[in-house]
N, C-alpha and C positions, 0 to 999 in steps of 0.2 A: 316794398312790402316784405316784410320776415316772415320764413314760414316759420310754422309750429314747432314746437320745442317738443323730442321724446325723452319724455318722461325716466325710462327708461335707460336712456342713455344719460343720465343723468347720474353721477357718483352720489350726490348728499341723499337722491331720490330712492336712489335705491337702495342705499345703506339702512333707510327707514324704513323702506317697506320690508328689508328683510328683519330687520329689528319687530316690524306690527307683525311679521308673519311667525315668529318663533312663538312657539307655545310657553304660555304663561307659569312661570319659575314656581312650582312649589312652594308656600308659606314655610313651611320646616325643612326645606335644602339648605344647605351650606347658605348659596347664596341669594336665594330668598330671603331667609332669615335676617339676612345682615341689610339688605334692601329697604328692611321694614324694621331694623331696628328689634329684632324677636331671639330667642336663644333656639339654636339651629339643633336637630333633631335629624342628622344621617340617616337616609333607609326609612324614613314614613313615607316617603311615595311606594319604594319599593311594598311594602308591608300592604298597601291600602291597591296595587296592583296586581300584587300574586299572592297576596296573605303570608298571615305572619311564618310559616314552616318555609315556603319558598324563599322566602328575602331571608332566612337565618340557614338557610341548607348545608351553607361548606362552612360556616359556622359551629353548627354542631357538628358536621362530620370532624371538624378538626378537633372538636371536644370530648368527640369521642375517642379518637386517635389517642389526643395525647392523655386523656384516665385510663382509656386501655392499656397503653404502653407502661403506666406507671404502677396500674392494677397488676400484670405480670411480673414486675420487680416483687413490689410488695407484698402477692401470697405467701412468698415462700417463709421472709422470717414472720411475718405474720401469722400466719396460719397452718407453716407448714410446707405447702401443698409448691413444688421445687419444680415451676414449668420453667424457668429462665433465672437461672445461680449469675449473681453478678450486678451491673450496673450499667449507665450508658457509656462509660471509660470502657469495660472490657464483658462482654458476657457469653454465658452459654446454653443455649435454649435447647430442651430437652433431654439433655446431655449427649446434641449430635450436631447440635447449629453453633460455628465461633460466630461472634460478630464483635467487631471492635472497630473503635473513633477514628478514622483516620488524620484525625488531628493531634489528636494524643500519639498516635504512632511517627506523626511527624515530627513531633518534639523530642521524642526519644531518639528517633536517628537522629536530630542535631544535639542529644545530649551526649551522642554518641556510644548510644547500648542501642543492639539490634533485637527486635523484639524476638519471642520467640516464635515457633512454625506455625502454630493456632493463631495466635493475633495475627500473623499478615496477612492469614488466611482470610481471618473476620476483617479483616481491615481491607481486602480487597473487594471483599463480596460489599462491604459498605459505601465503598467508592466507586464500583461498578453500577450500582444501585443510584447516587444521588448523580454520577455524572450522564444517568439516561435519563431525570428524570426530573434533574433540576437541587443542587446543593442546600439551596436556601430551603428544600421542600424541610428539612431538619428543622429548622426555625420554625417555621408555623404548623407543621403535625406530629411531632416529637417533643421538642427541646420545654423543660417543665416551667423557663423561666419565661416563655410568651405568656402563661396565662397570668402572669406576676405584670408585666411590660401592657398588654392586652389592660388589664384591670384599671393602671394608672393611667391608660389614653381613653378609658371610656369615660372614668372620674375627672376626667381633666374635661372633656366634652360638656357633664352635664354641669359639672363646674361653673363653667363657661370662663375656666381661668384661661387668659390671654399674655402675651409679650414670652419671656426668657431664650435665654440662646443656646443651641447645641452647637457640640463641634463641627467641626467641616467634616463632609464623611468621608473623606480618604483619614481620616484619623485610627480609624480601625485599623485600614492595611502600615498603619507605620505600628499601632501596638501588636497586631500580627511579627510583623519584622522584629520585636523588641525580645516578644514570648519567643520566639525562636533564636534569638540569637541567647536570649537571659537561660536558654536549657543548654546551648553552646557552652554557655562559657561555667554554669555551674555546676556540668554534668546531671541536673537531674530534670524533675519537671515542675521545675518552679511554678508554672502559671497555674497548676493544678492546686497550689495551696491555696489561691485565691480564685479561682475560676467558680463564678457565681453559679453557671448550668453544674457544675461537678458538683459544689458545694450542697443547695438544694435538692438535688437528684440522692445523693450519700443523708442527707439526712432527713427526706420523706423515707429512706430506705430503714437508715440506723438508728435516726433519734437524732432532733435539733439540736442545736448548740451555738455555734457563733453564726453558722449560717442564719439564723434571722435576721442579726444584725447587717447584715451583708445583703441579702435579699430585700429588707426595707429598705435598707439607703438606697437600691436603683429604685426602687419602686417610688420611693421619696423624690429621686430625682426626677424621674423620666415626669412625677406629677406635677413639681412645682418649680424646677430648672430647666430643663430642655424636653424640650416634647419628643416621646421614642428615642430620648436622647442612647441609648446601654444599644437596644438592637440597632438602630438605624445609623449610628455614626459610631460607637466603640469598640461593642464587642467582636476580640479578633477571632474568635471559633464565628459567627456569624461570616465575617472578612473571607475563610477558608474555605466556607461554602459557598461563600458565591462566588472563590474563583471557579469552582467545580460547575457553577451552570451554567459557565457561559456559551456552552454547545449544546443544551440540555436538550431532547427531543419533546420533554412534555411545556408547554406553554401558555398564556395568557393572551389574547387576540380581543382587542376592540372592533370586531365584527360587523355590528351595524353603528357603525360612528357618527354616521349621518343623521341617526335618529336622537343625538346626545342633544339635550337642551342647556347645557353650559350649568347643571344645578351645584358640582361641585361635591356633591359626596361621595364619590369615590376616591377623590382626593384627600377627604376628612381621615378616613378611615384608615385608608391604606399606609400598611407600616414604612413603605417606601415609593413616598410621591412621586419622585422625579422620575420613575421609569414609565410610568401613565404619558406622560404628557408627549412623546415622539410618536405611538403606536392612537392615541385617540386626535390629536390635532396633527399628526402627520407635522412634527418639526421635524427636520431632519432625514425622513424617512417616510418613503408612497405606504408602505402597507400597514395594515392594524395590526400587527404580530408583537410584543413586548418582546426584545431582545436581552435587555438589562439583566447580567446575571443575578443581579439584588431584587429582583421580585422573588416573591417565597411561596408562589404559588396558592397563596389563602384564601385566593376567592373571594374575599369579603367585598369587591369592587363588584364582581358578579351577583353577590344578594343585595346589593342597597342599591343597584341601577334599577329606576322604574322602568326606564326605556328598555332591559335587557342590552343593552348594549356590549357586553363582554360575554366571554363564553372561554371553557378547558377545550383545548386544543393542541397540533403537533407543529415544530415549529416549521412543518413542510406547507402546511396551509395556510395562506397569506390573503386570501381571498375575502373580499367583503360580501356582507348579504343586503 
């Protein structure tokens, strides 16, 4: 006589009940969407969970960020009114704050001119700053070319344009390696005549010129060749930043991971996926904490989880809830 079979103990049995027991995919997630054959819509559960201000919150704080930061450039020949003389190459706020790139001061010591006392001053107080709090934070609450990069991954979303290839993303640290050696060897700072953030930032300041042309072609690109192709794989001031977070104190935590339903849009969204996926599926690593110094801190995974499942945090708290 055989006894009974538990169920339970069972691999095919329970792999299904855990599949009947997950909560049912979003129509407009990632991969809802794609389930049913429908064009995916990032951040509608989010929006229909915490409404539409909560699921857009670092969103707009980041949009406020960076028109502020370009609002203070801009008074002065604008209007006048001189709170910050300068640019994000080199400036000086109120006429008692330096602050300067430390990337641009990097190139000048491989071009081999030592900056002078004010820049390394501003240039220390700037790298003091991104290496507490996170390099890449430059990219998504500063840098004026995200809302350029931003604009062509939302159009390419409702698009619903698929396929094209971007680089490998170590491609950025060898054109890092390039810009610095090409200020070596020409003594000056060559990547500044084509440097798209320099470019656009100088002429929402001074008045366009070539920079549009320059400014659409990534935007051109990142919409219709490589997706996030300029931030997420080339640009080496991006490269420079994120070697600065890799100790950063301020961080990104998949917090309650348990409660994640596999919908997939924070994955959509997020300018750089591959750092999601160790801290929310635990490859590689026990804790929910994003290590990756290529996250930029944007939060945008934190508005468009319905679950809440991410949260700002310090990279001392590893703890899930």
């Amino acid at each position: 006589m055989s006894t009974p079979r538990d169920p339970a103990a069972d691999p095919v049995v329970s792999a299904q009940s855990a599949a009947s027991a997950r909560p049912a995919l979003p129509r407009s997630s990632v991969r809802g969407a794609a389930q049913l054959g429908l064009a995916a819509r990032p951040g509608a559960e989010a929006v229909a969970a915490k409404g539409w201000l909560r699921a857009h919150k670092w969103l707009l704080l980041r949009r406020l960020s960076q028109l502020g930061v370009l609002a203070l450039f801009l008074v002065g020949p604008w209007f006048g009114w001189w709170i910050v003389k300068g640019n994000l190459t080199s400036s000086l706020t109120l006429g008692v704050l330096p602050l300067s790139d430390p990337f641009v001061l990097a190139q000048s010591l491989a071009a081999g001119h030592l900056p002078y006392r004010q820049a390394l001053i501003g240039g220390g107080i700037v790298l003091a700053f991104y290496l507490a709090l996170g390099g890449r934070l430059f990219c998504s609450w500063v840098c004026p070319m995200n809302l350029v990069t931003d604009a062509a991954a939302w159009l390419r979303r409702r698009l619903g344009l698929k396929g094209g290839k971007a680089p490998a993303a170590a491609s950025r640290y060898w054109l890092l390696g390039f810009v610095l050696l090409a200020a070596a060897l020409t003594g000056s700072l060559a990547w500044e005549w084509l440097n798209p953030v320099s470019m656009l930032h100088r002429a929402l300041v001074f008045g366009f010129g070539l920079a549009w042309g320059l400014v659409g072609g990534v935007f051109l690109y990142d919409l219709l060749l490589a997706p996030r192709g300029w931030c997420g794989h080339l640009c080496p001031q991006g490269a420079f930043y994120g070697l600065l977070g890799r100790a950063s104190l301020l961080g990104v935590s998949a917090a309650r991971r348990r409660d994640c339903n596999d919908c997939m849009d924070c994955f959509a969204v997020c300018p750089e996926p591959q750092v999601i996926r160790p801290a929310l599926k635990a490859a590689g690593q026990d804790h929910p904490l994003i290590l990756d110094g290529d996250c930029t801190r944007c939060g945008r995974c934190i508005d468009v989880c319905g679950k809440s499942v991410f949260r700002i945090t310090t990279r001392f708290n590893r703890s899930e809830s």
